[in-house]
N, C-alpha and C positions, 0 to 999 in steps of 0.2 A: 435440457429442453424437454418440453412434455411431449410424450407419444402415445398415442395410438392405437390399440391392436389388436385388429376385430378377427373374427372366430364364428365359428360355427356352420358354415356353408354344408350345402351338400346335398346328393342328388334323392328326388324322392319323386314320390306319385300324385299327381292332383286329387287335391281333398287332405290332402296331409300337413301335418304340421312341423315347424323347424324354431328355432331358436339362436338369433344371432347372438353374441358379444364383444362389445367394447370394452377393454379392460382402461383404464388413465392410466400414467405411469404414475401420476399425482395425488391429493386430494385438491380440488377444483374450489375456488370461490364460488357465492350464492351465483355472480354474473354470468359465468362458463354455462353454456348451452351445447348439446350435444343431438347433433342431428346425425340421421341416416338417410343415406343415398345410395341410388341405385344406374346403372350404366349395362347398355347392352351395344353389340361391336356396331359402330356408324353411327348412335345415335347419341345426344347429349346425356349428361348426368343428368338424373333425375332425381328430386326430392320427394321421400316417401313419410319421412316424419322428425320432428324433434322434440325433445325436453326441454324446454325453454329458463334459461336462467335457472340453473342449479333444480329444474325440476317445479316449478311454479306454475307450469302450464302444461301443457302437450298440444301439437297438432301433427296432423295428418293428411297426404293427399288423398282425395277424392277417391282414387281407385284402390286403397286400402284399408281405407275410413272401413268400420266395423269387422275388420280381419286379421290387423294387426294393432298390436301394442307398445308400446316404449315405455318402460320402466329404469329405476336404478337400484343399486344396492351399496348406499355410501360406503358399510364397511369394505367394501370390495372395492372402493372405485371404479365400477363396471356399469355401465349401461346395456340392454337387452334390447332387443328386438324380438317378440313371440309374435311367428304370422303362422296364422291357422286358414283352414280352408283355400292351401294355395293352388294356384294355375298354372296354365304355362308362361303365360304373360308375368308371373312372377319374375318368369328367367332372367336371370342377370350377373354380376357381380358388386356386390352389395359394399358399404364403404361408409364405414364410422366419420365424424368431422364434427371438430368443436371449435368453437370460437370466443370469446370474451366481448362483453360491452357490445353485444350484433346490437341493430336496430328491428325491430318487430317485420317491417314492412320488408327484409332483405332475409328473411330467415329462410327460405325456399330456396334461396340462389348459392351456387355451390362459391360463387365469390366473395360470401361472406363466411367463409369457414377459412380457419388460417392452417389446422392441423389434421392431417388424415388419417387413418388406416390403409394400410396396403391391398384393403379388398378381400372380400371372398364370395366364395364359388357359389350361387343357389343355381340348379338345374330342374326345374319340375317337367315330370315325364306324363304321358296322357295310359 
């Protein structure tokens, strides 16, 4: 079964930069999209960006738009996340999710993702 398993968390200072990864356990069809999501305690998952269909597009929410990235690196079956200029509103734990065949209009919602990662830690301190 394909897994998951993101990396890179960890506590830093506002203004700083961090770098997540997703590694697949796989290599992925062109359709496999891989989004990051983000969750803080009480409040719902939140969508922060994906790679759309093996990497043919990219989007971002609004409060990340020009600060973070999402890239891949096929040989590796990993996906990134590089977020620069973070805040404390960053804070959360962050969480890889891929899915096959989404539909465009449901890519934001974490109920079209079938596969996860177990999360990790960003903490940004002031």
């Amino acid at each position: 079964q394909l897994q998951l398993v993101d990396s890179g968390g960890g506590l830093v200072q506002a203004g700083d930069s961090l770098r997540l990864s997703c590694a697949v356990s796989e290599r992925t069809s062109s359709d496999f999209s891989v989004g990051w999501f983000r969750q803080v305690p009480g409040k719902a998952r939140e969508f922060v960006s994906v790679l759309w269909r093996g990497g043919s597009r990219t989007y971002y929410a609004d409060s990340v738009k020009g600060r973070f990235t999402i890239s891949r690196d096929n040989a590796k079956n990993t996906v990134y996340l590089q977020m620069s200029s973070l805040n404390t509103e960053d804070t959360a734990v962050y969480y890889c999710a891929g899915t096959r065949r989404a539909i465009l209009s449901t890519m934001r919602s974490p109920d079209a993702y079938h596969y996860w990662g177990q999360g990790t830690q960003v903490t940004v301190s002031t």
